[in-house]
C-alpha positions as CSV (number, residue, x, y, z in Angstrom):
1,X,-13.5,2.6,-11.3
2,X,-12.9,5.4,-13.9
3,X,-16.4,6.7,-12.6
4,X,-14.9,6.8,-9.6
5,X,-11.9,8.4,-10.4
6,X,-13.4,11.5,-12.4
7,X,-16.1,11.8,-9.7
8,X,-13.3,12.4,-6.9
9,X,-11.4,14.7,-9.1
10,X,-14.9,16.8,-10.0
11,X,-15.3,17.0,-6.2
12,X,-11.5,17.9,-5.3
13,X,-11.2,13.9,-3.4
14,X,-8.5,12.7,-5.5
15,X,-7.6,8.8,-5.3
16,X,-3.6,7.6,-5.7
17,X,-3.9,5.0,-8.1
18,X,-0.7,3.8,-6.3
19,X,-1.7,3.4,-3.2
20,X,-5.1,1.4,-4.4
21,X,-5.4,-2.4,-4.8
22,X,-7.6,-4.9,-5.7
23,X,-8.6,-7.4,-4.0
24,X,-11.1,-9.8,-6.0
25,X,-13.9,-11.5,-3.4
26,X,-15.4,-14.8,-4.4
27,X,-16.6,-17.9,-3.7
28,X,-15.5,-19.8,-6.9
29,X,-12.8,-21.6,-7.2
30,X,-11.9,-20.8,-10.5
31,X,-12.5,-17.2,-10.4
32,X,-12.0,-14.6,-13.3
33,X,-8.9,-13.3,-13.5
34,X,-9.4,-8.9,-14.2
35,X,-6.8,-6.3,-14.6
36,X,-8.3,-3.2,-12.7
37,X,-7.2,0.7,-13.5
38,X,-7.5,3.2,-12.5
39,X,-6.7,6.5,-14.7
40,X,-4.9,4.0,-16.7
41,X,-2.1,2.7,-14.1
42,X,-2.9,-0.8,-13.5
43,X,-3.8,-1.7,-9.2
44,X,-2.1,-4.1,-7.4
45,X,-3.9,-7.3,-7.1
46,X,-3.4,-8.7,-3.0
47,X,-4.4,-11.5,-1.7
48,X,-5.4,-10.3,1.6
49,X,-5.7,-7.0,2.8
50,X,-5.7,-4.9,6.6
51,X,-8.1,-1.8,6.4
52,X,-9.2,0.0,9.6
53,X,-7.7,-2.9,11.5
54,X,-9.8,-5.5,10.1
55,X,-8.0,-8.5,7.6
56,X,-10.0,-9.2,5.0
57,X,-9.2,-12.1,2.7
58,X,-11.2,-13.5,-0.6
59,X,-13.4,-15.6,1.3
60,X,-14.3,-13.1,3.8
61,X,-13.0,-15.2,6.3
62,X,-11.9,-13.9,9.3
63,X,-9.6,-16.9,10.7
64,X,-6.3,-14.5,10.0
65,X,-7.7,-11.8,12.2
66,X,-8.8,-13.7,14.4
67,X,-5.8,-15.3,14.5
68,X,-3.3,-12.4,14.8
69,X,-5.7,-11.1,17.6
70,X,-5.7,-14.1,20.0
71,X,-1.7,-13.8,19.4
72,X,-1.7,-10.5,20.5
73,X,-3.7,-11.5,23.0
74,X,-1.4,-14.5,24.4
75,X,1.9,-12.7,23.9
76,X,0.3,-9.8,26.2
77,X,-0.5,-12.4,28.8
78,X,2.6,-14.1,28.9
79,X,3.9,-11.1,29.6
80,X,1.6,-10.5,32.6
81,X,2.4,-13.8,33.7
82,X,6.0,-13.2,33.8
83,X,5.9,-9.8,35.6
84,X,4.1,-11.3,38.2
């Protein structure tokens, strides 16, 4: 991540280290528990996390999008039903 960090500042990208997070992907179910940094300030670890409209959770599952989708999707239509 430091890599990272001194690559976008050599090419005049910089990152906000407080706007970053981490969000650790796995399969285990024990998995290894890592501080990430970024020019020393410590990222917020998330759980889940929204990124170009997409939810993306540790198991790359995508039952929560999909889920706050179909809701959209039914509120919208009760809607129509009701105007009608």
């Amino acid at each position: 991540i430091d890599q990272l960090y001194n690559w976008s500042m050599k090419n005049l990208m910089s990152f906000n280290p407080s706007k970053c997070k981490a969000l650790t992907i796995t399969r285990s179910r024990s998995p290894v528990d890592f501080n990430y940094t970024m020019n020393g300030v410590a990222l917020e670890k998330v759980v889940d996390f929204k990124d170009l409209g997409v939810s993306v959770d540790p198991s790359l599952s995508f039952k929560d999008h999909i889920y706050s989708i179909t809701s959209k999707a039914n509120q919208v239509s009760g809607m129509i039903k009701r105007s009608i």
